[in-house]
N, C-alpha and C positions, 0 to 999 in steps of 0.2 A: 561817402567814401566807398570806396573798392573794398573786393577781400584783399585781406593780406595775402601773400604768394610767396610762397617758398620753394627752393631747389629741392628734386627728390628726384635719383638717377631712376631706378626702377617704382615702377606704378601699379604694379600687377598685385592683385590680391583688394580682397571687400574692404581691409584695415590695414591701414601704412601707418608704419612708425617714421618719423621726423627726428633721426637722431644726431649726432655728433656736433658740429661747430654749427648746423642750420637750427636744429633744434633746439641748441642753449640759447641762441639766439631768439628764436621764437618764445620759450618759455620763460627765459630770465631779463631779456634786455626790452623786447618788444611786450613779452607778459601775457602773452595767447593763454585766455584760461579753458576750462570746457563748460562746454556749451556755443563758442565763440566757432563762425565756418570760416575755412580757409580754403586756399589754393594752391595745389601742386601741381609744376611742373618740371617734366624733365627738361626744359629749355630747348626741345627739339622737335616741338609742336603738339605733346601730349598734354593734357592737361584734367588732373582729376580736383572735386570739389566733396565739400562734407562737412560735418562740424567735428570738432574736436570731442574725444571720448574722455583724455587725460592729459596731463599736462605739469611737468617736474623738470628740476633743471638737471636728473642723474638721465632722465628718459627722455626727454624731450617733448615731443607732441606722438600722441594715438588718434589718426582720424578716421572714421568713419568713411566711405566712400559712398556718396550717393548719385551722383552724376561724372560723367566722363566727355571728354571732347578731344578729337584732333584738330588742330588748326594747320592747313595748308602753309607750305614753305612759300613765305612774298615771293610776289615777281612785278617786276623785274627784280634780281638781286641787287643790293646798293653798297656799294662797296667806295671806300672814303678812305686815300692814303694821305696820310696825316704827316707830313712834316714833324718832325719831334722839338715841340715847343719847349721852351725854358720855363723853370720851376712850376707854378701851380697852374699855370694856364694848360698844361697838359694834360690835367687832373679836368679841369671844365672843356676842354674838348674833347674828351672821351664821354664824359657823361652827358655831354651835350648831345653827342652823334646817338650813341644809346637810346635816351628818351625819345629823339625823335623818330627813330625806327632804322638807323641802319644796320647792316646785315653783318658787316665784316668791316673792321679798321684796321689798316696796313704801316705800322708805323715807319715810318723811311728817313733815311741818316741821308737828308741831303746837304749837297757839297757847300751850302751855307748855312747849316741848320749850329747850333752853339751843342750838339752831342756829339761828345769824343767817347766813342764805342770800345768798350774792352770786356772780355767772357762777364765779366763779373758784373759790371755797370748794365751791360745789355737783360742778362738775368733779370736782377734785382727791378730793371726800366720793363720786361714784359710780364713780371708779376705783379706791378703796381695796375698797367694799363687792365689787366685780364681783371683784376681784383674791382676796380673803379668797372668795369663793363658788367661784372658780374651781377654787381649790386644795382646800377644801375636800370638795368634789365628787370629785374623784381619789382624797382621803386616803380617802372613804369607797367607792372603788367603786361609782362611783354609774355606770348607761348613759345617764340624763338627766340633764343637770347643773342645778342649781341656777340662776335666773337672778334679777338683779337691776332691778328698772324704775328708770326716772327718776324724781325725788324729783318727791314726791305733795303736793297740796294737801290740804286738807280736804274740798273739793270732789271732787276728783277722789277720794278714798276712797270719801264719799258715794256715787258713782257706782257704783265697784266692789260697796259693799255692796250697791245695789239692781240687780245683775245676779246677785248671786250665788246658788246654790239654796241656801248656809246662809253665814248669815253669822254670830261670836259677835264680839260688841264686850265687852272683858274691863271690868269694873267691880268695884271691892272696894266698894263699897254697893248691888248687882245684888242681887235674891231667886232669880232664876232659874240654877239651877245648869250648868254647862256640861256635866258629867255626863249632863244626864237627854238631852241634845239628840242628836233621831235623824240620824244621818250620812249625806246621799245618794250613793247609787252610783256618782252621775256631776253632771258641773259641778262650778263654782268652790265651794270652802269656803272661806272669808275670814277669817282672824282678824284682829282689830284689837286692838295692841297701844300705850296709850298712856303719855306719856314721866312721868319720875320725879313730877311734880307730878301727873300723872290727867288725867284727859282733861275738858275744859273743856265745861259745862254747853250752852254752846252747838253743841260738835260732836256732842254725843250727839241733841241735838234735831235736828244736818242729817241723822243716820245715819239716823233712825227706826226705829231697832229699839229690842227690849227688850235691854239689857245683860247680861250674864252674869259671871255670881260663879266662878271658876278653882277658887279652895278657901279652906279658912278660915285659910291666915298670907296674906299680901301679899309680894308677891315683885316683887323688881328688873324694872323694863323688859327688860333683857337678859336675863331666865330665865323671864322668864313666859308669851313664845310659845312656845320649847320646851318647856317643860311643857305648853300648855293643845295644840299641833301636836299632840304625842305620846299623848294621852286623845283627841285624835278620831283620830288613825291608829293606835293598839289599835283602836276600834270598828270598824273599815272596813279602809283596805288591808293591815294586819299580821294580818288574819285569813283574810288568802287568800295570801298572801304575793305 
């Protein structure tokens, strides 16, 4: 097994404390004793290591700092707008885009998606996502964590596709296979993942691209950006590691 890794904004200095909601965490639930090494990062590519000096649930963790690393921001960027799934399958596509290493998930109120968006449901819907990305990010070891945007319009997708250097907007009636599509080296790659009904005649006409066909069964909203992420990151960053 891996070090454990825990969230710690600032890095600087030979001895970091691990305190507040990470550090009970670490000390009381997960039970990091000393002597045991760990890993911090600020989730923004920094990453320090060491073993634990002390370890309480009023204090948290005291580590040692004996190695440091920055890890390079992925490229291409992978960015995955998610359709807003019903009940817990939300919860498994988030953590699912996570582990496998995406960059940014775009949650989007499409016009057949079952989320009726109001101040208070949106809130409470992008502290769960950010919350599930957070953790997720740590369980995978990750030195950039995952991040979540504010819930997307159709418009504002639109947008994103037409920045991106590849966009695939998934369709199960697409001819154009997502397979054959070349991967750029760098910039946003966008997948667009739409909600259990399919994505509505009129959003694919704001997106302006040509659609792309995943593969030949049909797959749930929540498995089908992890699937289609994972065939463009084989082509590109898992072949460099």
């Amino acid at each position: 097994m891996g070090l454990a890794v825990f969230h710690l904004d600032d890095l600087s200095g030979e001895q970091l404390t691990l305190g507040g909601s990470e550090g009970h965490h670490a000390a009381v639930v997960r039970r990091i004793a000393a002597g045991e090494r760990v890993r911090l990062t600020d989730g923004r590519g920094a990453v320090a290591e060491g073993p634990v000096v002390s370890a309480s649930k009023a204090a948290g963790l005291v580590v040692s700092v004996e190695a440091r690393t920055t890890v390079p921001a992925p490229a291409p960027r992978l960015v995955v707008v998610q359709a807003v799934p019903k009940g817990e399958r939300a919860e498994l596509a988030v953590e699912m885009l996570t582990e496998v290493g995406v960059d940014l998930v775009v949650p989007w109120n499409a016009e057949r998606s079952q989320f009726r968006a109001n101040p208070e449901r949106t809130a409470k819907t992008l502290a769960k996502w950010r919350a599930w990305a957070f953790e997720a990010s740590k369980q995978s070891r990750r030195a950039w964590f995952c991040e979540v945007a504010d819930l997307a319009s159709t418009a504002d997708v639109a947008a994103l596709v037409r920045g991106a250097a590849l966009a695939a907007v998934l369709h199960e009636e697409a001819s154009l296979r997502l397979a054959t599509l070349d991967v750029p080296a760098a910039g946003d790659v966008v997948v667009v993942v739409g909600p259990e009904g399919g994505i509505a005649p009129a959003e694919l006409e704001a997106f302006g691209v040509e659609p792309v066909l995943l593969g030949d069964t049909v797959l749930r909203t929540s498995t089908a950006g992890v699937a289609a992420a994972s065939a463009l990151l084989a082509r590109s960053r898992w072949l460099t590691g």
